[in-house]
C-alpha positions as CSV (number, residue, x, y, z in Angstrom):
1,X,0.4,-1.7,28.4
2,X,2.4,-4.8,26.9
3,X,5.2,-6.1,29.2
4,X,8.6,-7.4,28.3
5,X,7.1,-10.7,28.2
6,X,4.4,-9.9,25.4
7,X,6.7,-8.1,23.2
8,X,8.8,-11.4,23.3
9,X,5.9,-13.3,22.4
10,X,5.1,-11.0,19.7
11,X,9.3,-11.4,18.6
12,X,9.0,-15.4,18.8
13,X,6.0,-15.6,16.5
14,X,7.1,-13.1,14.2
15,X,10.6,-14.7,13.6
16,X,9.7,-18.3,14.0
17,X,5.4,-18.2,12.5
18,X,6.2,-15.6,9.8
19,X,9.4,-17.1,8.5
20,X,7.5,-19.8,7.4
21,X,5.0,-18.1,5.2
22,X,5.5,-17.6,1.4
23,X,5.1,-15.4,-0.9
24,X,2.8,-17.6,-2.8
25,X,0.5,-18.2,0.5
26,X,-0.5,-15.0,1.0
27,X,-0.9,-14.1,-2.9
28,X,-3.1,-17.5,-3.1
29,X,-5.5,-15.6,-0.2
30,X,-6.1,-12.3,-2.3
31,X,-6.3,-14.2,-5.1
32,X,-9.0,-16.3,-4.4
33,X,-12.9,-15.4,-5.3
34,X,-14.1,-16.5,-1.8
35,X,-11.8,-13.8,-0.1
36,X,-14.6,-11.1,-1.5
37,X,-12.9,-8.1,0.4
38,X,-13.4,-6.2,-2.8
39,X,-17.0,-6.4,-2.2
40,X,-16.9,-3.8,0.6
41,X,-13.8,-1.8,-1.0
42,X,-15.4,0.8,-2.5
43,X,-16.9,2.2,0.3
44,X,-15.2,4.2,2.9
45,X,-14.6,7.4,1.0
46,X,-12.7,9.2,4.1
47,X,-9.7,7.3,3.9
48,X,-9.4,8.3,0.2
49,X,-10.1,12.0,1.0
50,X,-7.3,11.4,3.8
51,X,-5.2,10.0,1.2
52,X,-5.7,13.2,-1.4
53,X,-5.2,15.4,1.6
54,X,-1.9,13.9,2.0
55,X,-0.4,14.0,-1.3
56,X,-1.9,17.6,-1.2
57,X,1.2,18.0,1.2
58,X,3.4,17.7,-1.7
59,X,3.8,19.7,-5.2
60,X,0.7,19.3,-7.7
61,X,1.1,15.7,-9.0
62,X,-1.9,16.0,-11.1
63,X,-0.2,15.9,-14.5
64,X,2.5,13.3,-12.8
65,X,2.4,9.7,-13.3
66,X,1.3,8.0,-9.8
67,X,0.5,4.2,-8.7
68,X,-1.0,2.5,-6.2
69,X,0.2,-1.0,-5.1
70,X,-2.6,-3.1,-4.3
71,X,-5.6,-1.2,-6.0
72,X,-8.7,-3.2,-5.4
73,X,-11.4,-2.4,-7.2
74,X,-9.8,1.6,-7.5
75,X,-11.9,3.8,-4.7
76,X,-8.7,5.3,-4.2
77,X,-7.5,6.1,-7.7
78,X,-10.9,7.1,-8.8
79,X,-11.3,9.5,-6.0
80,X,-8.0,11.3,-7.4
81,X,-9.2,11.2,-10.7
82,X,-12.5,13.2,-9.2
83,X,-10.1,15.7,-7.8
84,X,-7.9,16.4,-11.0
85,X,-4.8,13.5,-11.4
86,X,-4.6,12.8,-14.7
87,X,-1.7,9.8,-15.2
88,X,-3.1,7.0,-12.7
89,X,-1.8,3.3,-12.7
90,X,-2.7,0.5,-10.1
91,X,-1.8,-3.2,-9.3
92,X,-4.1,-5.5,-8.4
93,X,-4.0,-9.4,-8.3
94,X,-7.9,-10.4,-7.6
95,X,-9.1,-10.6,-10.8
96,X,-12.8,-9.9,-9.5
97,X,-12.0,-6.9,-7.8
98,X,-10.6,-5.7,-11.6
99,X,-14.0,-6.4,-13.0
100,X,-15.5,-5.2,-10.1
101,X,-13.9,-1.6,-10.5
102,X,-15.0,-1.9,-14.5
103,X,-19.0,-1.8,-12.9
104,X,-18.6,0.3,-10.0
105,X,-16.5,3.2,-11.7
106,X,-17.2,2.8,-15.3
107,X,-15.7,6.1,-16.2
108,X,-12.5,5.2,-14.1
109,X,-9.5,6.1,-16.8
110,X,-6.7,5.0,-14.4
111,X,-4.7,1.4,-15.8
112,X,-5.1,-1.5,-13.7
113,X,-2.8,-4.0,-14.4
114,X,-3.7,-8.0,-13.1
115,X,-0.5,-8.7,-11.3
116,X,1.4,-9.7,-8.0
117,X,3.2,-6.4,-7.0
118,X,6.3,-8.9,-6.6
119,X,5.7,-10.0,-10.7
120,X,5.0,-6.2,-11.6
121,X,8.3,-5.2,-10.1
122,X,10.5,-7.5,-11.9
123,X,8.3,-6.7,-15.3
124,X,7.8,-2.9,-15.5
125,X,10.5,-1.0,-14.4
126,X,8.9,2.9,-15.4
127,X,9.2,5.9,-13.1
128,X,6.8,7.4,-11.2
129,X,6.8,10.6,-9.2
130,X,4.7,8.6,-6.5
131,X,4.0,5.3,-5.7
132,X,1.4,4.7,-2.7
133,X,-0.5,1.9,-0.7
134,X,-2.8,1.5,1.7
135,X,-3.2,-1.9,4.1
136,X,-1.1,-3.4,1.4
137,X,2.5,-3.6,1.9
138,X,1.9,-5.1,5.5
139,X,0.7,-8.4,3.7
140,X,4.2,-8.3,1.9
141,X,6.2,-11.3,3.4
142,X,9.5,-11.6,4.7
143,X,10.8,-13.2,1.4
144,X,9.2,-10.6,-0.5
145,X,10.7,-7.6,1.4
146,X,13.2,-6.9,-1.6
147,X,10.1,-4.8,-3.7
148,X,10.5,-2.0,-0.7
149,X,14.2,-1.3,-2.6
150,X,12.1,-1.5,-5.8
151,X,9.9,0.9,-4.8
152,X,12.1,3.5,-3.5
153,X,14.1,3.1,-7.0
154,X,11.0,4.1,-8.9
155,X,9.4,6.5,-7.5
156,X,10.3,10.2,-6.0
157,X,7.5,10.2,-3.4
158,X,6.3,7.6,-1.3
159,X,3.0,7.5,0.6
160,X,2.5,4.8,2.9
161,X,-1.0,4.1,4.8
162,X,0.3,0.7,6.8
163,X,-0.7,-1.3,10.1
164,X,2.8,-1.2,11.5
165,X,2.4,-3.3,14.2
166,X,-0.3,-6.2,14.1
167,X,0.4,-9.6,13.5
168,X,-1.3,-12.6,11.9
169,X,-1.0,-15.3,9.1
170,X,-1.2,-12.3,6.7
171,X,-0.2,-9.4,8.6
172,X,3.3,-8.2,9.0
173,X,4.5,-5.8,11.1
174,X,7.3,-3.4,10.4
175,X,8.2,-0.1,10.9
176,X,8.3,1.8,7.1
177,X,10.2,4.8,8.2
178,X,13.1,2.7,9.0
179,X,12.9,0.7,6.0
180,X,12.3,3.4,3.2
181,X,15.3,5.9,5.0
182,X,17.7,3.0,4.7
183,X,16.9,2.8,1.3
184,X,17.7,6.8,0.3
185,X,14.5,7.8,1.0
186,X,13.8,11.3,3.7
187,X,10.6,10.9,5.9
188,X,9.0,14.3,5.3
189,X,5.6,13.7,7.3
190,X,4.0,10.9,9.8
191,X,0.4,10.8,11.8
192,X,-1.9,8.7,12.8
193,X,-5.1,7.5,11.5
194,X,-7.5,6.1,13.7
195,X,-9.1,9.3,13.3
196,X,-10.2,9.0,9.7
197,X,-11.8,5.6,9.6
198,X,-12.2,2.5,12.0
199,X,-10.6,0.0,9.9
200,X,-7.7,2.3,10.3
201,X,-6.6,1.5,13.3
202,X,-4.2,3.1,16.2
203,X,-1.8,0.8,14.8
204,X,-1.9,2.4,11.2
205,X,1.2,4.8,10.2
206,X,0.6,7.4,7.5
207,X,4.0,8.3,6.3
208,X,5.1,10.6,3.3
209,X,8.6,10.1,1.7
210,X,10.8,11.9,-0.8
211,X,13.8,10.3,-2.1
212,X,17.0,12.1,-0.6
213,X,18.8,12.1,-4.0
214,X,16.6,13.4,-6.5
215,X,15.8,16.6,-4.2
């Protein structure tokens, strides 16, 4: 169990570490052809099934426009295509993982687009009845934290799959309940995740949002 002590370490390096880093730092580290995450990305089906299951929760999207932030190669958006979603868009800045997804699901139909989420927000302003991520928005930085009002502007659902509480050079911790409710948006489901796969951690949050005004 952490102490008062560790969780003001953990306060100290957040505040005075994570201040410092910029948006551009942590986009130049996905970015890179070394960082060859996407190489492993397309495995680990459960957490998509666990992601279906989710939006599952809601009204039938299929025939609804829906995005992920921070695609990768698309495991996740080809796995909804597989189970019926017609109108699928992603975001995805590694330009290898984007050819990647071309090889590895060749019949994917879902639009990728080659951008920054922070560049794609202030370029394409559509609506979507969901916008979701997984392990993505806790590498947004503090100077980038204006998209999560972008977000909850464009879509009416929200599905977040986030490490809410680990911490390192591109890892920031944040509690998405909080944000997304101060931005007009109604928490409608929370659980855990270190059930479903074990790069999802006991840290991970999945969340489901609705936005309060479009109800």
């Amino acid at each position: 169990m952490m102490t008062k002590f560790d969780y003001f370490k953990c306060w100290i390096k957040y505040k005075v570490f994570h201040k410092q880093r910029k948006p551009k730092d942590v986009q130049e580290f996905w970015k890179k052809a070394e960082n060859d995450s996407w190489k492993n990305y397309s495995q680990g089906i459960e957490k998509s099934i666990f992601l279906a299951n989710l939006i599952e929760r809601l009204p039938s999207l299929k025939d609804c426009k829906i995005l992920e932030l921070g695609c990768n190669v698309g495991r996740n958006l080809a796995y909804l295509e597989s189970v019926g979603c017609k109108r699928l868009y992603g975001v995805e800045l590694n330009k290898d993982a984007i050819e990647a997804s071309k090889k590895i699901y060749p019949g994917l139909k879902a639009k990728i687009f080659n951008s920054t989420i922070e560049d794609f927000m202030q370029t394409h302003f559509e609506q979507y009845s969901l916008i979701f991520t997984m392990a993505v928005l806790e590498h947004i930085p503090q100077e980038s934290e204006w998209i999560f009002a972008s977000i909850a502007a464009r879509s009416y659902y929200i599905v977040t799959i986030e490490d809410e509480k680990s911490i390192s050079k591109i890892c920031f911790p944040r509690n998405y309940k909080t944000i997304f409710e101060r931005l007009g948006m109604q928490q409608i489901y929370e659980t855990g995740c270190n059930e479903v796969h074990r790069s999802l951690t006991k840290n991970f949050k999945a969340r489901i949002f609705q936005h309060e005004e479009r109800k």
